[in-house]
C-alpha positions as CSV (number, residue, x, y, z in Angstrom):
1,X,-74.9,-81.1,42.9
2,X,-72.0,-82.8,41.3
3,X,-72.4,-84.7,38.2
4,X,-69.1,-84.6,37.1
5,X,-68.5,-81.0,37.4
6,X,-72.6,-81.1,38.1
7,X,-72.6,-78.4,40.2
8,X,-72.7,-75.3,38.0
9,X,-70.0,-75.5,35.7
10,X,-71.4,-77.8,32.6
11,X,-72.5,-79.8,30.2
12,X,-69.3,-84.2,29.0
13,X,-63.9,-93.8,26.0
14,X,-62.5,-95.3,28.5
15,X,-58.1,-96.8,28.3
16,X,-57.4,-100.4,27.2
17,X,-57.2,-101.9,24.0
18,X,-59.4,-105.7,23.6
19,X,-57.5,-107.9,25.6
20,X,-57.7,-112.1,26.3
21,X,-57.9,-111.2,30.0
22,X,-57.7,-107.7,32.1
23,X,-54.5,-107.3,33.2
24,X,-55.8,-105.2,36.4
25,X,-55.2,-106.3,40.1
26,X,-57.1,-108.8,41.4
27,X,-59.6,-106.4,43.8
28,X,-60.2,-104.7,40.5
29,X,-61.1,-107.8,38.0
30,X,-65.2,-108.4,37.6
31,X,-66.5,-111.4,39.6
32,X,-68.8,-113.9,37.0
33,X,-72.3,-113.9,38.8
34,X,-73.9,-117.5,39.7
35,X,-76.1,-118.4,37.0
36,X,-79.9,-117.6,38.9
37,X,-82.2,-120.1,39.3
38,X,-85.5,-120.5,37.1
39,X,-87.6,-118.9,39.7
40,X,-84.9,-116.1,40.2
41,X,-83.8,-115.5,36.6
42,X,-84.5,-111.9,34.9
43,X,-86.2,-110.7,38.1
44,X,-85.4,-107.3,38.8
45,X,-84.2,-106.3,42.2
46,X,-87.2,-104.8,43.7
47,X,-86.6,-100.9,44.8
48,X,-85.6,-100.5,48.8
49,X,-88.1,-101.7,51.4
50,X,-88.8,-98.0,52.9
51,X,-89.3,-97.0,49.2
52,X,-91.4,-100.1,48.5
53,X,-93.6,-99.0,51.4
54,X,-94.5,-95.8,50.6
55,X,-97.8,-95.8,48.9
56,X,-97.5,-93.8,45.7
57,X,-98.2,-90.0,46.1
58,X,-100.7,-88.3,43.7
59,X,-99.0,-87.3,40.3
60,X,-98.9,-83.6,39.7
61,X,-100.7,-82.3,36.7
62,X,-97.9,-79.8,35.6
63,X,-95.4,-80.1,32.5
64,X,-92.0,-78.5,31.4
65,X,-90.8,-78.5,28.5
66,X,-87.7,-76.8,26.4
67,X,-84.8,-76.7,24.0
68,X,-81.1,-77.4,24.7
69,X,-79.3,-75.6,21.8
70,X,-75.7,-75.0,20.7
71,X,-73.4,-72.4,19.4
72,X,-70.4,-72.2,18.0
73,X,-67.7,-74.7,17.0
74,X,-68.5,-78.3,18.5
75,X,-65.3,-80.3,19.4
76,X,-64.1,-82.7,16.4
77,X,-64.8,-86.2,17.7
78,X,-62.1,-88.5,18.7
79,X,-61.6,-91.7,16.6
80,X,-62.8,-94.9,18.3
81,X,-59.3,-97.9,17.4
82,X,-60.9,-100.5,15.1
83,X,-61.8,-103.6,16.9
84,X,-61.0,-107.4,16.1
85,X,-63.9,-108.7,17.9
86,X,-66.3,-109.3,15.1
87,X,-69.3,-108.4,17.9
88,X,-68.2,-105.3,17.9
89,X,-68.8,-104.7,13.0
90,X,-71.0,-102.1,12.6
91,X,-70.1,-100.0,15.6
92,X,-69.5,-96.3,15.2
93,X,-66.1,-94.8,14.6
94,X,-66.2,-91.9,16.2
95,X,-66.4,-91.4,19.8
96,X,-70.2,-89.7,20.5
97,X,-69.3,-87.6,23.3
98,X,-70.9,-84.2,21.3
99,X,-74.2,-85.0,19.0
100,X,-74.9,-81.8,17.8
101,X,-78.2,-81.3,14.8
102,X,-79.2,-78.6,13.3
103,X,-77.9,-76.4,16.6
104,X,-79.6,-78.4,18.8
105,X,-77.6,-80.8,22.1
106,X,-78.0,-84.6,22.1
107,X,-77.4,-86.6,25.4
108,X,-77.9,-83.8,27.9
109,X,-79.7,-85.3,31.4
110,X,-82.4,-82.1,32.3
111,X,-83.7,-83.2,35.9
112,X,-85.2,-80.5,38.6
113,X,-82.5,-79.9,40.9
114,X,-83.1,-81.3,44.6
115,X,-86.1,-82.8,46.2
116,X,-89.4,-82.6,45.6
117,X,-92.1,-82.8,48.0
118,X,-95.0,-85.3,47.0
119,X,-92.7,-87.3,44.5
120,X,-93.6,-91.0,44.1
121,X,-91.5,-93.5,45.0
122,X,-89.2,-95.1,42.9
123,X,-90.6,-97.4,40.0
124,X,-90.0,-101.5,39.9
125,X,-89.6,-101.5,36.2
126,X,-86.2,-101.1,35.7
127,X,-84.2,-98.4,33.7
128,X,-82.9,-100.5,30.9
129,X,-79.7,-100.2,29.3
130,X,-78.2,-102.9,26.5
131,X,-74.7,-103.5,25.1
132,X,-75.5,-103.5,20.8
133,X,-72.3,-103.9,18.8
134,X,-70.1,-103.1,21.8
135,X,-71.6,-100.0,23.0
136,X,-73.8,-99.1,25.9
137,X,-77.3,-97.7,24.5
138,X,-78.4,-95.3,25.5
139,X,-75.7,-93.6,26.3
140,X,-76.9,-90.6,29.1
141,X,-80.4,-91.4,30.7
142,X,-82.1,-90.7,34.3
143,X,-82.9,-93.4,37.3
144,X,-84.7,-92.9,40.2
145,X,-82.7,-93.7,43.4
146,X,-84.1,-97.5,44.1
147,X,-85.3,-97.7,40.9
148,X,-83.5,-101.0,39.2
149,X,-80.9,-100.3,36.6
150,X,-80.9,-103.2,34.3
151,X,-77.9,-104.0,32.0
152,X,-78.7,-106.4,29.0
153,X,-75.6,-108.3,26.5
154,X,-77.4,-108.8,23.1
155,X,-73.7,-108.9,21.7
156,X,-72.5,-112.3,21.2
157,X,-69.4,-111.5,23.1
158,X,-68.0,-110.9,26.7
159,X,-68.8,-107.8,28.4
160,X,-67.6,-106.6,31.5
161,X,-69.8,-103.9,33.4
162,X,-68.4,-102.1,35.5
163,X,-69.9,-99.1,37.2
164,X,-68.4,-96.0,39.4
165,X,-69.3,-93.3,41.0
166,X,-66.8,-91.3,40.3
167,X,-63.5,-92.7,40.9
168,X,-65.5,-95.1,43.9
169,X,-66.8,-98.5,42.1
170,X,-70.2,-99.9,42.7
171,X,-69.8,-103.2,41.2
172,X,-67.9,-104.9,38.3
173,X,-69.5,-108.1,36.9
174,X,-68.4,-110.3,33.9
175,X,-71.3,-110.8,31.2
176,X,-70.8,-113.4,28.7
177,X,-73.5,-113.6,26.5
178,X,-75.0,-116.3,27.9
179,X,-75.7,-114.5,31.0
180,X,-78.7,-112.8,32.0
181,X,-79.3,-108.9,32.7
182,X,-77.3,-107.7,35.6
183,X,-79.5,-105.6,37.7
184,X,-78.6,-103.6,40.5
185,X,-80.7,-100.9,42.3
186,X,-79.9,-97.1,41.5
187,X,-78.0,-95.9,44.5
188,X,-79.2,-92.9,46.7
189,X,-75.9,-92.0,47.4
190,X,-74.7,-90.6,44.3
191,X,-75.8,-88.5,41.5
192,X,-73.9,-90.0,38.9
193,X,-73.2,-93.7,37.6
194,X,-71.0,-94.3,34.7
195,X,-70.9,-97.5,33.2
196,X,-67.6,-99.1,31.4
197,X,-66.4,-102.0,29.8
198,X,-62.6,-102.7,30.2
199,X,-62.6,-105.5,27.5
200,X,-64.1,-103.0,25.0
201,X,-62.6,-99.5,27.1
202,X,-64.3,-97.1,24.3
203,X,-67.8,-98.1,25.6
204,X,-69.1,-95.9,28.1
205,X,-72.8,-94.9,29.6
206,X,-73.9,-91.9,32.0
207,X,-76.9,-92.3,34.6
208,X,-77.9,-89.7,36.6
209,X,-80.1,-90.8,40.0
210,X,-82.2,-88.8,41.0
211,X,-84.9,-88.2,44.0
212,X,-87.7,-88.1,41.8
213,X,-88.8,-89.0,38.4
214,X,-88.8,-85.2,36.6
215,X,-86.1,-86.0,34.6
216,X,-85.6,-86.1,30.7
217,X,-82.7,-87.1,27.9
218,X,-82.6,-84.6,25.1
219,X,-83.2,-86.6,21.1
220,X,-81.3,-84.9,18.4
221,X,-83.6,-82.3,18.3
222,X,-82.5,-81.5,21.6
223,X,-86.3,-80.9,23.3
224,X,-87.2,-82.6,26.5
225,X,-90.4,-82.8,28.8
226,X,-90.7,-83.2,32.8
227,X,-94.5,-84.6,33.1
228,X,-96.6,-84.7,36.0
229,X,-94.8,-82.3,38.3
230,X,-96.7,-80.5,40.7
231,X,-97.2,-76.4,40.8
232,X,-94.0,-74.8,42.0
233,X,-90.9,-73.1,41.7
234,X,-87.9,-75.1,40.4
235,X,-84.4,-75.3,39.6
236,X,-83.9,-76.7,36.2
237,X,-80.2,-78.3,35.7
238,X,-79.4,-79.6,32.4
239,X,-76.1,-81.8,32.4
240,X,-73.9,-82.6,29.0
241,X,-70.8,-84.6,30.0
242,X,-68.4,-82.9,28.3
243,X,-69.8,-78.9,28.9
244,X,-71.1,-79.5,32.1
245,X,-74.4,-78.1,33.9
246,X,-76.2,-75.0,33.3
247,X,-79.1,-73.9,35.6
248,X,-82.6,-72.0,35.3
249,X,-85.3,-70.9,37.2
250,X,-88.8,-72.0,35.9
251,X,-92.3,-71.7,37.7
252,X,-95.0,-73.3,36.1
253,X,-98.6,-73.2,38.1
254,X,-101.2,-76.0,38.3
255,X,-102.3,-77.8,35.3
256,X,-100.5,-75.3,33.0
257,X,-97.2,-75.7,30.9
258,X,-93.9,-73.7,31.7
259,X,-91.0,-73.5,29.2
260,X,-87.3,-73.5,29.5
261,X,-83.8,-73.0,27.4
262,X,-80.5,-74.2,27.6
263,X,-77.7,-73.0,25.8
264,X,-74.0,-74.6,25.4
265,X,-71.2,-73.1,23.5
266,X,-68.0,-74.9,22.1
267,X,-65.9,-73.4,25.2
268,X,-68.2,-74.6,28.0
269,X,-66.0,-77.4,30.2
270,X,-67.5,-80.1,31.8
């Protein structure tokens, strides 16, 4: 798989400086979205209709569960240019590419590689994602393909989403703050989404779609959990987006718990 280099090489903002207006060509600028009507307003956009079909299988009844850890020297961060857009007080400095506590990965996306037979279909609550003193939180999580990405402004400012797959764009919307959440189905055809702003470039957010649900965002102590998965064999792949992915092999039988480890150094490239 390719999530960035997500295909085996692993676990890792943005150009422009706050401008009036974007000064990019006119098939690139965001498009303002009609203001929805009461009835339509802060609805998500329901999964696919095969998806929304499929009657949800049983959930499994095993878990696995691990550490993401790191050695050796993480990368200094880079500084983030002040801002004049008083929205943006309070941000951070420092761009958070690398979290690193106590030895242990922040922000890496651990999914089972693949398929999985007898996953449910994708959820109608939507993945959630909000722009908070002009930066995308959270910034790595999972979706389900179909599942509804929502993206909230709760700064009093103009944001622009923009999301690509790669170097391919999805969809770039304007969102003053007046507007509501854009929402926008996960795609199935890519593994990755990243999310940008090009009034505020530095902001930046990473979602990785998936086939299924088993996936997990490591917290600052860098553990994560895959629920409900049923007995088998699995491929574990644990993405950072600046060191890449690693891979493991876990089998966990039914009703039981499995574990699993991860390990980055400061010369894995992404």
């Amino acid at each position: 798989m390719k999530l960035r280099t997500f295909g085996l090489t692993l676990i890792g903002a943005a150009s422009l400086a706050v401008l009036p207006a974007c000064t990019k060509d006119e098939a690139s600028k965001p498009t303002t979205p009609t203001a929805p009507t009461p009835t339509e307003q802060g609805k998500p956009t329901p999964p696919e209709a095969t998806q929304a079909q499929t009657p949800p299988a049983p959930a499994g009844k095993s878990t696995i569960k691990g550490v993401v850890k790191f050695t050796g020297t993480a990368p200094a961060p880079a500084d983030i240019p002040a801002s004049a857009d008083p929205a943006c007080e309070g941000m951070a400095q420092k761009e958070p590419a690398v979290l690193v506590k106590d030895g242990k990965l922040q922000n890496v996306l651990v999914r089972v590689k693949g398929p999985v037979a007898g996953a449910p279909a994708a959820p109608s609550t939507p993945v959630v994602i909000d722009q908070v003193k002009c930066t995308y939180l959270p910034r790595v999580t999972g979706a389900q393909a179909g599942q509804p990405i929502q993206v909230k402004n709760s700064d009093g400012t103009l944001h622009n989403v923009r999301a690509m797959a790669g170097t391919k764009p999805i969809f770039n919307l304007a969102q003053p703050p007046s507007m509501p959440p854009v929402t926008k189905p996960a795609p199935s055809d890519t593994e990755l989404v990243t999310l940008k702003c090009d009034v505020h470039p530095w902001m930046r957010s990473y979602i990785a779609v998936s086939s299924h649900p088993y996936f997990a965002t490591t917290g600052e102590d860098g553990s994560f959990t895959l629920n409900a998965l049923p007995a088998g064999t699995y491929t574990l792949e644990a993405w950072h987006e600046t060191f890449g992915t690693k891979t493991a092999e876990v089998t966990v039988k039914d009703g039981e718990t499995a574990e699993a480890s991860f390990e980055f150094t400061g010369t894995d490239k992404g």
